[in-house]
C-alpha positions in Angstrom: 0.0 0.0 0.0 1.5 3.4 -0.6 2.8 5.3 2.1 1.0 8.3 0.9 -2.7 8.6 -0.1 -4.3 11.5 -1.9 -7.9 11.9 -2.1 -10.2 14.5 -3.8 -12.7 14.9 -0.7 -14.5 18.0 -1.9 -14.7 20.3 -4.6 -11.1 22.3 -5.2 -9.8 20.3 -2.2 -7.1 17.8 -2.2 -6.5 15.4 0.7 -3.1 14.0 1.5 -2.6 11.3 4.0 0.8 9.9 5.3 0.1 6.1 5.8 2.6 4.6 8.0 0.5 3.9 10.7 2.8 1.0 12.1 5.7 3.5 12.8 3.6 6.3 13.7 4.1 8.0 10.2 7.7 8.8 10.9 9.1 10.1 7.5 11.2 7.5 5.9 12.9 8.2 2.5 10.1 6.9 0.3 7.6 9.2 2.7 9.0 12.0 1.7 9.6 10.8 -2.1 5.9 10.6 -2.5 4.9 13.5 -0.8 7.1 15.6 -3.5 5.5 13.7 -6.1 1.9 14.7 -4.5 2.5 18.0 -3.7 4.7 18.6 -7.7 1.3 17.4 -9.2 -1.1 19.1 -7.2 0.4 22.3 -7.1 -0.1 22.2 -11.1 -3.7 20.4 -11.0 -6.3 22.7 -12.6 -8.6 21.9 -10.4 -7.2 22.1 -6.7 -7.3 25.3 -5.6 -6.4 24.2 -1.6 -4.3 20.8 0.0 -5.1 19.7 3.1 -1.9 17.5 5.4 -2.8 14.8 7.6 -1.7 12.0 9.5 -3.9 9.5 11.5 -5.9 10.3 14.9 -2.4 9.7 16.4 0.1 11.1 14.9 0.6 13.6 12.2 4.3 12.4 11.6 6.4 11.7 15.0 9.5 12.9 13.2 12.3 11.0 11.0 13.3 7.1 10.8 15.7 7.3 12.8 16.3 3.3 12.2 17.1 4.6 8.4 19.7 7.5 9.9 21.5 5.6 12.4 24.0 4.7 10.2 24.6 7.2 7.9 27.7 9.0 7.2 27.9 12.8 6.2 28.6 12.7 2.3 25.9 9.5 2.5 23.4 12.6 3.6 24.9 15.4 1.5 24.2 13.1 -1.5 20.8 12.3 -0.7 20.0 15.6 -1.3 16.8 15.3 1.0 16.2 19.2 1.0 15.0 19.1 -3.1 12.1 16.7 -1.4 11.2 19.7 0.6 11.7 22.2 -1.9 8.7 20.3 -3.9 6.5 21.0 -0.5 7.7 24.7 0.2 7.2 25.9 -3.1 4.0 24.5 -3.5 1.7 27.5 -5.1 -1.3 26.8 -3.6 -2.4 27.4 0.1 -1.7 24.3 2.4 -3.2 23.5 5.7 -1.7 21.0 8.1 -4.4 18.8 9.9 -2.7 17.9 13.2 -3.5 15.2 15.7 -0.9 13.6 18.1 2.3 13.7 17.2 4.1 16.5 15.3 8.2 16.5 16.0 11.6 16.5 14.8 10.7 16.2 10.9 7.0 16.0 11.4 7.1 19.3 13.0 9.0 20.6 10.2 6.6 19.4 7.8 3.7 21.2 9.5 5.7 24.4 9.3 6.2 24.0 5.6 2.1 24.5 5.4 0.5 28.0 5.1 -2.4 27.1 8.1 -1.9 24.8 11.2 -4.9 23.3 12.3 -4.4 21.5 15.6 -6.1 19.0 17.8 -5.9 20.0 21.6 -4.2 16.7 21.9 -1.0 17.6 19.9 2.3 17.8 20.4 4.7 19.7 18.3 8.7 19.4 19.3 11.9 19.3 17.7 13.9 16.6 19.9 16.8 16.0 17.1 19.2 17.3 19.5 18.5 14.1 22.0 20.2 12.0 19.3 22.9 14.2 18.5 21.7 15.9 15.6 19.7 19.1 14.9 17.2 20.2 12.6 18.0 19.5 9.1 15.0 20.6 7.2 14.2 24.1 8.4 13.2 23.4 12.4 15.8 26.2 12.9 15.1 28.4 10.8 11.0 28.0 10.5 10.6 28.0 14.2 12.6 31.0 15.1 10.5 32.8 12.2 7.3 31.6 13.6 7.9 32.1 17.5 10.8 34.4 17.9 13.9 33.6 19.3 13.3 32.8 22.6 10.8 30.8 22.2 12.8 28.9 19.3 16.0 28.3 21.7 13.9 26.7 24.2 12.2 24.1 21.7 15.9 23.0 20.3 18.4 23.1 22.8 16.0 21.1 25.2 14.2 19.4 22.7 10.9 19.3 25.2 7.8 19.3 23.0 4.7 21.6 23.5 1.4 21.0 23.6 -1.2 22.6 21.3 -2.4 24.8 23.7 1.6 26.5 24.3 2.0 26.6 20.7 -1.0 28.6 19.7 0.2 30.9 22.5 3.6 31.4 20.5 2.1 31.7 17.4 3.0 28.5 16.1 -0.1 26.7 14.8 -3.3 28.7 13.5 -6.0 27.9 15.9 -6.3 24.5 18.6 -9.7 22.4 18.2 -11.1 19.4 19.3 -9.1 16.3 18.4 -12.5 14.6 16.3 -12.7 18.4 15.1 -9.1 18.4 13.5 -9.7 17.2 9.5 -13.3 18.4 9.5 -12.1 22.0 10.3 -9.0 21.8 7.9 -11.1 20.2 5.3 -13.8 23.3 5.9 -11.1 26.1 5.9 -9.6 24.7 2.5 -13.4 24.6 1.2 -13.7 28.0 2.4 -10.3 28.9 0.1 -10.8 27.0 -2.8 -14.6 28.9 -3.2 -12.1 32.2 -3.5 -10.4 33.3 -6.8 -7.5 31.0 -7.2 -5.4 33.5 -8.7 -5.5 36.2 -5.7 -5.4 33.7 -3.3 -1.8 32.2 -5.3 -0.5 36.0 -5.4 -1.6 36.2 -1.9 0.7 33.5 -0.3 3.7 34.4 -2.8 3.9 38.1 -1.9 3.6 36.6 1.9 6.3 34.5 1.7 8.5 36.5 -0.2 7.9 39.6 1.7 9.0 37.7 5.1 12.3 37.9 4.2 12.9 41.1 2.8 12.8 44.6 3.6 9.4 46.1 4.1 9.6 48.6 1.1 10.3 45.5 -1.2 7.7 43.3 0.3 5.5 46.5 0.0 6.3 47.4 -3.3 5.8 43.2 -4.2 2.1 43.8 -2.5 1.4 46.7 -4.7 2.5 45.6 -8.5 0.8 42.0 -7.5 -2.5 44.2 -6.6 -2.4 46.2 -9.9 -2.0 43.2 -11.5 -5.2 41.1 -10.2 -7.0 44.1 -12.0 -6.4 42.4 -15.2 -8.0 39.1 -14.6 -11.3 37.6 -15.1 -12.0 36.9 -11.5 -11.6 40.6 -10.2 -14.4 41.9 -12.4 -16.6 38.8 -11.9 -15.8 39.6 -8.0 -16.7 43.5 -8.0 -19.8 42.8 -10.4 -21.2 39.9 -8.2 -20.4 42.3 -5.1 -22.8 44.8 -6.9 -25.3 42.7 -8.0 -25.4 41.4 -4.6 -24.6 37.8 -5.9 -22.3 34.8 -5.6 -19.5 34.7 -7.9 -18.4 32.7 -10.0 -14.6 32.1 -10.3 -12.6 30.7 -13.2 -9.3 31.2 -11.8 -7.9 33.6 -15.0 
């Protein structure tokens, strides 16, 4: 059975479900080989305009193989060149939202950082414990974390490696809102309806000019928000919008 599972749940939507159950979804090679492939198709597919992450009821992805690491030298991990899996993920255009239950740490954490929404079960837990093994983050726990909680915050997470619960990490800013554990997919799955019903082009220029803007200087992130603002005015969807808003109707968008 493949380790990852994609499923077209609702109009726009696309589901993706790590299936490793027996090893709480830790992210194995082929793990993270399929979810590049998923996310490299969907982020073309016509019609997806949102991707929802999950895991089971028990853990979103409890972080790394460790079994498949133990082993491994340092030019044996240089030329693996795990980080182009990720790229595949982080660049994805369209918005993703993580559906967590359980456990979210070491790699698995990282992953849910890589989405655009965190939607979390009270019963989570989100860590990254690499440095109990000797290691550290490899696939942006460092840099991600610090982005997302500051660095105080950040420092405490790594050098201790002590997860936190859901509660602690919506107060740091880490996840998007904390719900019910049955609640998790439901709510991810209604937040990505939600997005897919808007026009797919603004909400694509939405999270680029986001993302890029993060790391640069506010004039340029600013002056990135305005020329990707003048240029929704030349698409199909902004005048269906503005005309539905003055007809008082529901639009209907094409996504051009």
């Amino acid at each position: 059975m493949s380790e990852v599972l994609i499923e077209r749940p609702r109009d726009g939507v696309a589901l993706v479900r790590i299936n490793r159950p027996e090893a709480r979804n830790a992210l194995n090679g082929e793990v993270r080989r399929q979810l590049a492939e998923a996310f490299a198709g969907l982020g073309t597919a016509a019609d997806v305009r949102a991707i929802v992450l999950t895991g089971d009821e028990n853990a979103f992805a409890a972080g790394a193989d460790i079994k498949e690491m133990a082993g491994v030298g340092a030019a044996d991990m240089l030329l693996r060149q795990a980080h182009r899996l990720w790229q595949a993920i982080a660049e994805c255009p369209k918005p993703v939202i993580a559906a967590v239950n359980g456990y979210a740490l070491g790699g698995g954490c990282e992953l849910a950082m890589h989405a655009d929404i965190i939607v979390a079960g009270e019963g989570a837990q989100f860590g990254q414990p690499e440095v109990r093994v000797g290691i550290m983050p490899g696939a942006g726990g460092t840099q991600r974390l610090a982005r997302a909680v500051g660095k105080h915050k950040a420092m405490l997470m790594l050098l201790t490696g002590k997860p936190v619960s859901a509660r602690e990490a919506d107060a740091m800013g880490l996840v998007s809102m904390v719900v019910p554990d049955a609640d998790v997919l439901e709510t991810a799955l209604k937040t990505a309806e939600t997005i897919a019903g808007m026009p797919p082009v603004a909400v694509m220029q939405i999270k680029e000019v986001l993302l890029a803007g993060l790391d640069a200087p506010l004039a340029t992130g600013l002056m990135l928000e305005r020329k990707a603002f003048q240029l929704l005015f030349d698409t199909r969807d902004q005048k269906e919008g503005m005309q539905a808003f003055i007809e008082k109707r529901r639009p209907k968008y094409e996504g051009r």
